[in-house]
C-alpha positions in Angstrom: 13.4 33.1 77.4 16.1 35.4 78.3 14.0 38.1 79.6 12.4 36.3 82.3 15.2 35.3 84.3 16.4 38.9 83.6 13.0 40.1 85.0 13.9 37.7 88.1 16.6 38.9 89.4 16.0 42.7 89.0 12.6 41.8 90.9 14.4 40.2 94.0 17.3 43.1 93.6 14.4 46.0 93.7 12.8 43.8 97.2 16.2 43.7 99.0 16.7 46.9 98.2 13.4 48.4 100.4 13.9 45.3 103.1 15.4 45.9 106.8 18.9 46.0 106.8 20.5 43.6 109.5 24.0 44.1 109.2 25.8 45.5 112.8 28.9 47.5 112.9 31.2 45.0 115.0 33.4 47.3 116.8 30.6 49.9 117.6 27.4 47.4 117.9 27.3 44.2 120.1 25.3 41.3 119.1 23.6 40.1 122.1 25.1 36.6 122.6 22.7 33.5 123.4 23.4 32.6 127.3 24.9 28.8 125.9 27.4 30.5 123.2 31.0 29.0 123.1 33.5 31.3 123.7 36.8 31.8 125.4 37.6 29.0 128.7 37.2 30.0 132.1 38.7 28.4 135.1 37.7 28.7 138.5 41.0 27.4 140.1 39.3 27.2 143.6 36.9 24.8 142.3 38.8 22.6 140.1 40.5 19.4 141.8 42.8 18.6 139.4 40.7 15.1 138.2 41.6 15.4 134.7 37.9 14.5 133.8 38.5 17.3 131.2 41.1 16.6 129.8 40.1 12.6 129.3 36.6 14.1 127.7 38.3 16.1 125.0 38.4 14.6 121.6 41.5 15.9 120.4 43.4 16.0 123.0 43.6 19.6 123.5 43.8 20.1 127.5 47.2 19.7 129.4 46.8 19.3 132.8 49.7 19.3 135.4 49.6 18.4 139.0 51.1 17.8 141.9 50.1 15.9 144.9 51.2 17.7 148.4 50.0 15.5 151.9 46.7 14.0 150.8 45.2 16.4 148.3 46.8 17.2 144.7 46.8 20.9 143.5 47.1 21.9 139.8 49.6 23.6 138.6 49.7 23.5 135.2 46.2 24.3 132.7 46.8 25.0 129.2 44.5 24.7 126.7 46.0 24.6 122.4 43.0 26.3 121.2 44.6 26.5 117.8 42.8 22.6 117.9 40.1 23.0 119.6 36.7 22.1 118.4 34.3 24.1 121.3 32.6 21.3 120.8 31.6 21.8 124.9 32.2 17.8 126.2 35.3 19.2 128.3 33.0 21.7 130.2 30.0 18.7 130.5 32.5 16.4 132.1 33.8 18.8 134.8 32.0 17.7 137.5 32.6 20.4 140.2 31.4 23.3 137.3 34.9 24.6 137.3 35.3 25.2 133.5 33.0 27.1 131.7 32.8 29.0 128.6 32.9 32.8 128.9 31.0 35.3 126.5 34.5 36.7 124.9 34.6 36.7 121.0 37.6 38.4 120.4 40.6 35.1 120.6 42.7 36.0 117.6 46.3 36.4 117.4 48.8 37.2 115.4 51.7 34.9 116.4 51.1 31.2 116.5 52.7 30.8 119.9 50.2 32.9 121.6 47.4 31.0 120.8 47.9 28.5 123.6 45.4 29.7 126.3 47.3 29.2 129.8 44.9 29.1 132.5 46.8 28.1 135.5 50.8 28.7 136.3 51.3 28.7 139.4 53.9 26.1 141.8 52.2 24.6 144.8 52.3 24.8 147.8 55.4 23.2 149.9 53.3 21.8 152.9 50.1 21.1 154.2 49.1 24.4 156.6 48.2 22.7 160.2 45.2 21.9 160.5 44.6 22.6 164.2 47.3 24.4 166.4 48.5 22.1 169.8 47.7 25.2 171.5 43.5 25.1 170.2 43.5 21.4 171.1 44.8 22.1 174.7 41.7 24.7 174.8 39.0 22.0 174.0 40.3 18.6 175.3 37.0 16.9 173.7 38.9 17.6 170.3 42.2 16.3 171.4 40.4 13.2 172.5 38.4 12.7 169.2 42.5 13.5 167.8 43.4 10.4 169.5 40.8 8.2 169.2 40.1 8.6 165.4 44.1 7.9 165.4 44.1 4.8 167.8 41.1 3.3 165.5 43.2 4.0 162.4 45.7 2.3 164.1 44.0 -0.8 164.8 43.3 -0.6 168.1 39.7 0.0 170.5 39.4 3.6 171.5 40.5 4.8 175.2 42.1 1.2 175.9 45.2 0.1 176.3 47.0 -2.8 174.5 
């Protein structure tokens, strides 16, 4: 009785011992990564139109978004991310519809202070005005523009295009 699970267990020790070892040395070795693994956010900030599709999608609530709207268009100013409660569950980068977020191939996120953790991806004020769009001086050079200018503004306004009243 007591010598065959003996007899076991030295049998799978002696074929583990001859078997292919797969261990890697981190630091020295790379494991090549699938192309779909979860790692550290990215954010194209050029892409990204401040929605907040992301931060909706999240489960817990991770994603802070801040914005602020300048003429027509709103600009973020504000992305930070607790990963200290994030899940990398992926439904954030599904739900960005202009493929702005993405997860990166970076494995290394530790740190040692708590407050660090927080992964800011955007800082940055916006803008104080809307650049021109065209300059008086380009609209003097093709009067066809100026008079689209004015017509798309006279329709706006209510009234028929190049009449009066």
């Amino acid at each position: 009785m007591f010598g065959q699970g003996l007899l076991k267990g030295l049998a799978i020790t002696w074929k583990e011992l001859f078997t292919r070892k797969v261990t890697v040395q981190y630091p020295e070795e790379k494991v090549p990564l699938p192309e779909r693994y979860h790692g550290r956010f990215e954010l194209d900030v050029d892409k990204c139109i401040a929605c907040g599709l992301c931060a909706s999608a999240c489960p817990n609530k991770v994603i802070q978004i801040t914005r602020e709207k300048v003429g027509k268009k709103q600009y973020l100013t504000k992305y930070v991310m607790r990963i200290e409660y994030c899940l990398f569950c992926g439904l954030c980068v599904e739900s960005c519809n202009k493929d702005a977020l993405k997860f990166s191939h970076v494995i290394n996120m530790n740190q040692y202070y708590r407050d660090k953790v927080r992964l800011v991806l955007v800082d940055r004020p916006a803008p104080e005005a809307l650049p021109e769009e065209e300059p008086a001086e380009a609209a003097a050079e093709h009067p066809a523009g100026a008079r689209a200018k004015t017509a798309r503004a006279e329709v706006a306004a209510g009234k028929a295009p190049g009449e009066e009243g």
